[in-house]
KERO-347713 format. One record per residue (C-alpha): x, y, z; residue in one letter. Coordinates in steps of 0.02 Angstrom, whole numbers, padded with zeros to 5 digits, always signed. Each point is the difference from the previous one (the first is absolute). Last residue first. Example, Ala and Ser with C-alpha at 12.3 -4.5 7.8 and 13.67 -1.06 7.14 Angstrom:
% residues 2
+00684-00053+00357s -00069-00172+00033a 
***
This chain:
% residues 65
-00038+01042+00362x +00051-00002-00172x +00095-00166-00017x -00105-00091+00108x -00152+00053-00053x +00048-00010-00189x +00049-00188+00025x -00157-00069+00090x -00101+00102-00133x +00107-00075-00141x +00001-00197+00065x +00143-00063+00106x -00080+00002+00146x +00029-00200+00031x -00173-00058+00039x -00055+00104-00161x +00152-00050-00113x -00008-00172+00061x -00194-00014-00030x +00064+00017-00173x +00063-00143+00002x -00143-00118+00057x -00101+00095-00111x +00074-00089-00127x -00001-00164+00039x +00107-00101+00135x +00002-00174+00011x +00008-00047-00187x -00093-00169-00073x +00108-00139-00003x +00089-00097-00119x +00151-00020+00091x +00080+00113-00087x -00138+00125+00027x +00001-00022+00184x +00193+00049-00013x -00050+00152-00085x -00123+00049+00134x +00121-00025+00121x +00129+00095-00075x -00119+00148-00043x -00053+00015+00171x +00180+00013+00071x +00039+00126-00124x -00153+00109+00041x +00068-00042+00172x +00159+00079-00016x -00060+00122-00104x -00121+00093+00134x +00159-00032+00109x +00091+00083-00110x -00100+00147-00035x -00055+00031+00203x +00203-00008+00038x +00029+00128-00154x -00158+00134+00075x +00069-00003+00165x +00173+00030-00031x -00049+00130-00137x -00124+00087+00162x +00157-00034+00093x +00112+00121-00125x -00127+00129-00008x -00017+00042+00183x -00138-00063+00106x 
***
């Protein structure tokens, strides 16, 4: 894979890890306007990072492979 898609790859898996990080953290502060207690806690969002690859390891290997 040349350098440029491994950067194609790695910016689609970053925004759509942030696209639903973003999506979580609306719901859970809607639930907290409504006086409820949040959806999504934190291991909910890092689970994102793993399920995503976005994490250091999953980075590194695909940068340096």
């Amino acid at each position: 894979m040349l350098e440029e898609q491994k950067a194609a790859v790695l910016s689609a898996r970053c925004t759509t890890a942030m696209i639903r990080a973003m999506g979580m953290a609306a719901e859970n502060q809607s639930r907290q306007h409504r006086g409820e207690s949040p959806a999504y806690t934190e291991e909910a969002f890092q689970r994102i990072i793993e399920e995503e690859g976005t994490h250091w390891n999953a980075v590194c290997e695909l940068l340096y492979r």
